[in-house]
C-alpha positions in Angstrom: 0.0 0.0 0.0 3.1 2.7 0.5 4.4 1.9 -2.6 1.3 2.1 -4.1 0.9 5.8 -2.4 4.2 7.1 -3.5 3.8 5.9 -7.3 0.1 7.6 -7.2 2.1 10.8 -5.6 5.0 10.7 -8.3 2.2 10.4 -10.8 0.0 13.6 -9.6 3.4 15.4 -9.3 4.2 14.8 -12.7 1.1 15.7 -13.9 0.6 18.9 -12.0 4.0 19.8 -13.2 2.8 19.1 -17.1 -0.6 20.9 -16.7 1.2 24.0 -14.8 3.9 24.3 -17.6 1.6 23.8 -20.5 -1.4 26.1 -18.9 0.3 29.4 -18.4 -1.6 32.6 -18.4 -2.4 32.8 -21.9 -1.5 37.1 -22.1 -2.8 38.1 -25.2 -2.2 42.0 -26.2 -5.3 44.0 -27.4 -5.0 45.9 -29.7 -4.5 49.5 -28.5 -7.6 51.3 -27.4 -7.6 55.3 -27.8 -10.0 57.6 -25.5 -12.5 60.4 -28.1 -10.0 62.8 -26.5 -6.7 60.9 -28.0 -8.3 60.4 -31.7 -9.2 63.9 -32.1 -5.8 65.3 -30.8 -4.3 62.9 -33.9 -7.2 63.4 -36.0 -5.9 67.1 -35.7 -2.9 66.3 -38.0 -4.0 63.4 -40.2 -5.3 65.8 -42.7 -2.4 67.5 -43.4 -0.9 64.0 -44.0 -3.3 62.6 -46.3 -3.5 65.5 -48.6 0.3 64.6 -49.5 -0.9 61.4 -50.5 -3.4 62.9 -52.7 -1.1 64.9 -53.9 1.7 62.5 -54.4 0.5 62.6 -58.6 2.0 65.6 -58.9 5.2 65.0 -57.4 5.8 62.1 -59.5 5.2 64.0 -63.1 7.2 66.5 -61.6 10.0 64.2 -61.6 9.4 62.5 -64.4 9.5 65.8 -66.3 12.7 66.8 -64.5 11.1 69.7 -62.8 14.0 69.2 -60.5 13.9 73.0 -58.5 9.9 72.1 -58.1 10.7 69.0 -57.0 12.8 70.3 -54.4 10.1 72.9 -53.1 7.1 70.7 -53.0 10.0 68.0 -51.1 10.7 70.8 -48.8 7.2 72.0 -48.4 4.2 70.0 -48.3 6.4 66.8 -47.8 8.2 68.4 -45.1 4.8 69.6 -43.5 3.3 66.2 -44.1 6.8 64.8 -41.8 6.3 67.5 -39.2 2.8 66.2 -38.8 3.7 62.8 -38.0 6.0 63.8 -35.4 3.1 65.7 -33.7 0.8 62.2 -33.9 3.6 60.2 -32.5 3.1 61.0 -28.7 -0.6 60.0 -28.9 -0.2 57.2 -30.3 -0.2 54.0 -28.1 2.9 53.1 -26.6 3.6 49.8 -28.9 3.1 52.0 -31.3 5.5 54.9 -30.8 9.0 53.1 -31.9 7.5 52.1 -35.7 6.0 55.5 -36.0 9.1 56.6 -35.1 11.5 54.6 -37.2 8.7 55.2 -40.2 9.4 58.9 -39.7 13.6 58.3 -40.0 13.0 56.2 -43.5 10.9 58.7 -44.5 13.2 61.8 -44.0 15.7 59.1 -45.7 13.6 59.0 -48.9 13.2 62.6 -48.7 17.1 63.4 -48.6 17.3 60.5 -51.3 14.8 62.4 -53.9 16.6 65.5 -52.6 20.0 64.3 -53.9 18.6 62.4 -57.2 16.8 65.7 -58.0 20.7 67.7 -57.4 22.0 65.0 -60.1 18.8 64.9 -62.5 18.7 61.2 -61.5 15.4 60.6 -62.6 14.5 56.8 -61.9 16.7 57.0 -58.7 14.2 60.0 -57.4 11.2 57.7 -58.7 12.3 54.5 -56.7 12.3 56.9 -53.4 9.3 58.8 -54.3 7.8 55.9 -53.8 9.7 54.8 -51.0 8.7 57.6 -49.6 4.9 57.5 -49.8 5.1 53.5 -48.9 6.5 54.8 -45.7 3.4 57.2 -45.4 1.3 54.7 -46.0 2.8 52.4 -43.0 2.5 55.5 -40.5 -1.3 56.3 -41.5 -2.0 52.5 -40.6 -0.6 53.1 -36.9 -3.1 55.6 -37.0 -6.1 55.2 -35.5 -9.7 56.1 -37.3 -12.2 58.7 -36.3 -14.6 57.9 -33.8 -18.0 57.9 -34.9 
């Protein structure tokens, strides 16, 4: 009967060890939730950012016509504004969030020096290949970006 005990005990120890190791809190993350309060403080500056994108036509046949000093300006301008408003949505944003936003913001400013230099040379399908780079990267912050709240 005591040998009988201590297998049944080495048995329910083994298991108890199997179901504790295998049945671990199962932490799943949610996605991140914003307060009205945070999506209209970013909602504030999403604008200014998709009307680059709709305007991202006109920088490419500006490049493809080798437009190179308007190239520059609309780089420097509505690009640049486009960049400055990211940076302003970055702090709302949740805090998984903020290091991509971030690191989308530094390839974007990348693509921008990129089409920057290309346009100095008259490099036309070098500026073309970031051009796109560039709005790719746009793309990737506005889907860190949460939606309006209805």
């Amino acid at each position: 009967m005591v040998r009988q005990r201590s297998i049944f005990s080495l048995i329910f120890v083994l298991l108890a060890t199997f179901l504790i190791g295998c049945g671990g809190p199962g932490v799943a993350t949610l996605p991140p939730s914003y307060t009205a309060a945070e999506v209209a403080k970013i909602q504030e500056y999403a604008p200014g950012i998709k009307a680059v994108i709709d305007r991202q036509g006109e920088l490419k046949s500006l490049i493809s016509e080798g437009e190179w000093i308007k190239v520059g300006n609309f780089i420097h301008g509505p690009m640049t504004e486009a960049k400055l408003n990211m940076t302003y949505i970055v702090p709302n944003l949740a805090q998984q969030d903020q290091g991509k936003a971030r690191q989308i913001i530094k390839d974007l400013l990348n693509d921008l020096v990129k089409i920057d230099q290309s346009a100095t040379v008259g490099n036309t399908s070098q500026a073309l290949s970031n051009y796109k780079q560039a709005f790719a990267d746009i793309d990737k912050f506005l889907e860190l970006v949460p939606e309006k709240s209805s």
